[in-house]
C-alpha positions in Angstrom: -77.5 -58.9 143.6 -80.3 -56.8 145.5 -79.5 -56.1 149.1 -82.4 -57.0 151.3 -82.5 -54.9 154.7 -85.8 -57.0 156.7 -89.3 -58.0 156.4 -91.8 -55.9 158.3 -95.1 -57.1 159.9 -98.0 -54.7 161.5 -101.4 -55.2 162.4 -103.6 -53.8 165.3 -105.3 -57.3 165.5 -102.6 -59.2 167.9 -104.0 -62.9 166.6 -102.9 -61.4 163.3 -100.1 -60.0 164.5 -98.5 -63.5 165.7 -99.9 -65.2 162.4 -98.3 -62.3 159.9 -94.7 -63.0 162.1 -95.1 -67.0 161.2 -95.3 -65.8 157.2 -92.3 -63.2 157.9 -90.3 -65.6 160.0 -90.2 -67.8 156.6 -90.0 -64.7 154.9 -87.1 -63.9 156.3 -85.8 -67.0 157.0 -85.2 -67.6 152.8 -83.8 -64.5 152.7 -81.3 -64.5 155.7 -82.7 -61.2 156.7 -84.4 -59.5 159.7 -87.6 -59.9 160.8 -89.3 -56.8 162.5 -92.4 -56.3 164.2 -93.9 -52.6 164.6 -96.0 -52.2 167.7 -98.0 -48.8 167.7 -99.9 -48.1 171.0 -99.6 -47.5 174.8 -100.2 -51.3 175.5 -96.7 -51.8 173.5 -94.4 -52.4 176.1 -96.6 -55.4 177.8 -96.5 -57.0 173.7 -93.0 -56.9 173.1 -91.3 -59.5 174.8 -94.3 -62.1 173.0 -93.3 -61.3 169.1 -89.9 -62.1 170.0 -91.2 -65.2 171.3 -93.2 -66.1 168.4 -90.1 -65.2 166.3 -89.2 -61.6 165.9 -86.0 -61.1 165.6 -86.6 -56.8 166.6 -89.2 -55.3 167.5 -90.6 -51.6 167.3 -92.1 -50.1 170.4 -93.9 -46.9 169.4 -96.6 -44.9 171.3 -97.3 -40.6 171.5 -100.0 -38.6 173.5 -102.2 -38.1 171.1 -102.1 -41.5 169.4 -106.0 -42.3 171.1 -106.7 -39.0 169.3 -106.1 -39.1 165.9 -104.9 -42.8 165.6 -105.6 -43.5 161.5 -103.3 -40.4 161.1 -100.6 -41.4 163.4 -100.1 -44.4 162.1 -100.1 -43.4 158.6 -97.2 -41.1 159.4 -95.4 -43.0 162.0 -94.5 -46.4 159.5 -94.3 -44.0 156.2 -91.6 -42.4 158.1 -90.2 -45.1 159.8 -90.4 -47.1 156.2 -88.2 -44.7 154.6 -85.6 -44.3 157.2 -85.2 -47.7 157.3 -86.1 -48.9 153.9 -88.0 -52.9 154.6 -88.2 -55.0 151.5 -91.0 -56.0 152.5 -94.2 -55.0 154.7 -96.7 -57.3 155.4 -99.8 -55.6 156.8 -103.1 -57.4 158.5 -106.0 -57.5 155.9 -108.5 -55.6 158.8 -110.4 -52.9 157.7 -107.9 -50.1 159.0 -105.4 -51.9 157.9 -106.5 -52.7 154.1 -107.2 -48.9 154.3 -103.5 -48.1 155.8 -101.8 -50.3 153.1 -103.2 -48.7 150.5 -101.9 -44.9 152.0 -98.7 -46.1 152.4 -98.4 -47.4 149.3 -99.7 -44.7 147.5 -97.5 -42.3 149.9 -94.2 -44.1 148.8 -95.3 -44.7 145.2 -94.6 -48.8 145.4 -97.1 -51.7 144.7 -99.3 -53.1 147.2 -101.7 -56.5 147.2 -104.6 -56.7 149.4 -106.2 -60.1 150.8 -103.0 -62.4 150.0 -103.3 -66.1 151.0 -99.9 -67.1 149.6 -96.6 -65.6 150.0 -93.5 -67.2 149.0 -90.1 -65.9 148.0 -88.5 -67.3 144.1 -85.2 -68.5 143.2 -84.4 -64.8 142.3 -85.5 -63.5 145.5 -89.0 -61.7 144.7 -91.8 -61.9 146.8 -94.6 -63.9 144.9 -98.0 -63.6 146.0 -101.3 -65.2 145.0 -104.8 -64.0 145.8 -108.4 -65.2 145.2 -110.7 -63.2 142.6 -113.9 -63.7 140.5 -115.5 -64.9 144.1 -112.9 -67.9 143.9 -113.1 -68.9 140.2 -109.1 -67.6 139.7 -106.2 -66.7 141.1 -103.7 -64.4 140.6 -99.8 -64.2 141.2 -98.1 -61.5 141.4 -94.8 -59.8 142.2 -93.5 -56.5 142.8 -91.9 -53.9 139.8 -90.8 -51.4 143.2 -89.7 -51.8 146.7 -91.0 -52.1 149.7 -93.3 -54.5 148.9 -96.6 -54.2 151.1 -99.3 -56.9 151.1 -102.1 -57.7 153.3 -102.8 -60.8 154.8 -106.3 -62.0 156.2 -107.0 -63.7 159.4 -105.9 -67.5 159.5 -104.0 -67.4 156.4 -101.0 -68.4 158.4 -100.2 -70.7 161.7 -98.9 -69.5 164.5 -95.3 -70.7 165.5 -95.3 -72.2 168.7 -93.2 -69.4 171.3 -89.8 -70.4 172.2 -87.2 -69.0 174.6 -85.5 -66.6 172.0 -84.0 -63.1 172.5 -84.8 -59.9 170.4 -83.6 -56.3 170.2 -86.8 -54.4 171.4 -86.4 -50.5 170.5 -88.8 -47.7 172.4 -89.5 -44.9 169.3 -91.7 -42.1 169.4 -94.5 -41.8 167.2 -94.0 -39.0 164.4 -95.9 -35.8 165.5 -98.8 -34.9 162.4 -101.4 -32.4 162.7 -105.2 -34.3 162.6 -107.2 -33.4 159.9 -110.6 -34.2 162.1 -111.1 -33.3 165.0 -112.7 -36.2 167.1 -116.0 -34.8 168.6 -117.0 -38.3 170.6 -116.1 -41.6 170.7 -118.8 -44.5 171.5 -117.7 -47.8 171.9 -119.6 -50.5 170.4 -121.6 -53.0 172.7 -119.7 -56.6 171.7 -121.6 -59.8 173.7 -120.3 -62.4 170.9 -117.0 -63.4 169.5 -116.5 -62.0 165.9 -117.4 -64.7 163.3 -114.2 -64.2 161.9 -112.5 -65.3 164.5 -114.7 -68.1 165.3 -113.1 -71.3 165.7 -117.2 -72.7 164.8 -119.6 -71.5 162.5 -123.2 -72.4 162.1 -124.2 -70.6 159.1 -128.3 -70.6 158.1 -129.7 -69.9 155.0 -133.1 -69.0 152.6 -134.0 -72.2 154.1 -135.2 -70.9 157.7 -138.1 -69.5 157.8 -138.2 -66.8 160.2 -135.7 -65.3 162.4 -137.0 -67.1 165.7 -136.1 -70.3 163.9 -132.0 -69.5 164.5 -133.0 -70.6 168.0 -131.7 -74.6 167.5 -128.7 -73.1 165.6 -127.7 -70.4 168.7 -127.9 -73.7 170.8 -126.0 -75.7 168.6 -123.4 -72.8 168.5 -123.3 -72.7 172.4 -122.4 -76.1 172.6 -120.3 -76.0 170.0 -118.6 -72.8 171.5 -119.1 -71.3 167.9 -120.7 -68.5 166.4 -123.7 -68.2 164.2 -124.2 -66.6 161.2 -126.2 -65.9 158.4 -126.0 -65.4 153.9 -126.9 -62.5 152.5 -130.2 -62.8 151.4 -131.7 -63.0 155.2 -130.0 -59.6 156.1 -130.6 -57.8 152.9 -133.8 -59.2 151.6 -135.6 -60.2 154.6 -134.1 -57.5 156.9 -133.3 -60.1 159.9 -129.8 -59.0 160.5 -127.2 -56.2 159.5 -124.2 -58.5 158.8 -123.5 -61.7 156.9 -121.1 -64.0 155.2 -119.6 -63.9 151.3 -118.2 -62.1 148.7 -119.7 -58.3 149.6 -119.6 -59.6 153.7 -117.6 -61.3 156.3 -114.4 -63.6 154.8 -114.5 -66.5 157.5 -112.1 -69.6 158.0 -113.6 -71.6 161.3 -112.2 -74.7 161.5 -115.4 -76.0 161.1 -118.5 -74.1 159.2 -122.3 -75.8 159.8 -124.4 -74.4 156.7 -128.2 -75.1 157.5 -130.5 -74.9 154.7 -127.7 -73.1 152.6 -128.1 -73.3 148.6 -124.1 -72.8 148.1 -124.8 -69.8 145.6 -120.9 -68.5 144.4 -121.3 -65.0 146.4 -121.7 -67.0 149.6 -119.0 -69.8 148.9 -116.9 -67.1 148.3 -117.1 -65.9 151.8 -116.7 -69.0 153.3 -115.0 -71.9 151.0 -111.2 -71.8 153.1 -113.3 -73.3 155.6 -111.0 -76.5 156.8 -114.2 -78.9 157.5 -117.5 -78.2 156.0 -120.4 -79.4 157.1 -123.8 -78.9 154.7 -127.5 -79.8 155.8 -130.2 -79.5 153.3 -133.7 -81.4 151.7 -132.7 -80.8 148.3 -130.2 -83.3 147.3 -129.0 -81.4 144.7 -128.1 -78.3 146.4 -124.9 -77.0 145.2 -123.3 -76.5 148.8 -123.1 -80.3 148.5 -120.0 -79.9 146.0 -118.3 -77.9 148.8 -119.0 -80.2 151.7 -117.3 -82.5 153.3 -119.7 -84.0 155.4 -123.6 -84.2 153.5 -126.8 -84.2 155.3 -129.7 -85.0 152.7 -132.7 -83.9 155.5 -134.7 -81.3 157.4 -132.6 -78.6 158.9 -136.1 -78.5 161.5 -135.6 -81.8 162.3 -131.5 -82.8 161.9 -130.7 -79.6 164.0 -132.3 -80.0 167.3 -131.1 -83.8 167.1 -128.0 -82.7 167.3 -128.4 -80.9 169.8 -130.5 -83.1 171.7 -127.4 -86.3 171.2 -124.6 -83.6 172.1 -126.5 -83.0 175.5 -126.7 -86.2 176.1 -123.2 -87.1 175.5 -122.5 -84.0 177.5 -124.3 -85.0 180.3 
């Protein structure tokens, strides 16, 4: 029978951090193996003592002098080395944009198999990690498993839970990070101006569509949003087309899963539904009664987006009030 040694998570995103150790914990759990957690940073220490909580059973404490420095490198090095010392079946790395990219060097680096963007993992009678994702901008879904250990797979934001913490103990290890030699020198480093949560991590979305018609007419949905204590959004026709904004959500954008999504005079073309379909409620307004958002909706609204918008608004003031 294969020997298991523990199931790895990492992520620099510490939501994702506690929602990867919720997978592991079950991971692990069928397996009746460890669970570790791999901190890299010089916040570490402060982070410890709350995996263990959320159910870490160890947990890695790494930091180094020159991890602000060269961080993408360090990182790399630091868990290829620490992987091979001491050999994880499993590593389940946060679907982030560093850390899709750091899967994919680790993998590459120890010659195994790795699955990006997994929103199931589960372990099978024979003990093999199976995991499924979305492709085809949601029209399949493939399973997988591994042919070589460890087995690394990302996992998007809100694919998992988080356990509720509990009073638990944990063996928490200080490690140094593995010295590596940059391969760029960092000239400057500009941080970037954020006044607005990240419409991935939004709890709210309201999302408009080819259906406004100019970029001062987001002003009812920015209101809605700040009642709402959500975040609003756009498709990608209004950023690439019309030029109105840089970002947007779908297949070639932002992957979002608010507990609610608002989609104001939204079509429901595939590339956006893609982007946004593991919403848990969806809510669609739209004048064309056969708009193909409706199929994905929970909650229809056959109308004016200039006119059902600010009524909204206008009756959640007044019940605020």
């Amino acid at each position: 029978m294969k020997e298991y040694v523990s199931v790895w998570v990492y992520s620099e995103n510490n939501n994702l951090m506690l929602e990867l150790i919720s997978c592991g914990r079950s991971l692990s759990d069928t397996l009746k193996i460890e669970l570790t957690a791999v901190l890299i940073g010089d916040e570490a220490e402060g982070k410890a003592d709350k995996l263990v909580k959320y159910g870490a059973d160890k947990v890695f404490m790494i930091n180094h002098p020159t991890l602000k420095e060269s961080p993408d490198e360090i990182c790399l090095a630091t868990l290829t080395d620490l992987i091979a010392t001491h050999k994880p079946e499993i590593l389940l790395i946060g679907s982030t944009k560093n850390g899709k990219e750091l899967a994919s060097r680790i993998a590459a680096r120890l010659e195994t198999g790795c699955i990006q963007d997994c929103s199931y993992l589960t372990i099978n009678g024979e003990g093999q990690l199976i995991t499924k994702r979305v492709v085809y901008s949601g029209n399949a879904v493939v399973t997988a498993t591994f042919s070589r250990s460890p087995h690394i797979a990302t996992v998007p934001l809100r694919t998992f839970e988080k356990l509720e913490p509990t009073e638990r103990k944990g063996n928490i290890m200080k490690l140094e990070a593995k010295a590596v030699k940059p391969r760029l020198d960092v000239v400057s480093v500009s941080k970037m101006e954020v006044t607005d949560v990240k419409v991935e991590e939004a709890r709210i979305v309201i999302c408009g569509g080819r259906g406004i018609d100019s970029k001062e007419d987001f002003k009812p949905l920015k209101e809605l949003a700040q009642i709402l204590e959500g975040q609003v959004s756009n498709t990608r026709p209004l950023a690439e087309d019309r030029k109105w904004f840089s970002g947007w959500v779908g297949l070639s954008g932002k992957k979002i899963k608010p507990t609610v999504y608002i989609g104001c005079g939204i079509s429901g073309m595939i590339q956006h539904v893609a982007g946004m379909r593991d919403s848990k409620i969806v809510v669609a307004i739209n004048k064309d009664p056969e708009a193909a958002i409706f199929e994905f909706a929970d909650y229809m609204v056959v109308g004016d987006l200039y006119e059902i918008v600010p009524a909204i608004v206008k009756e959640l003031k007044k019940a605020l009030d």
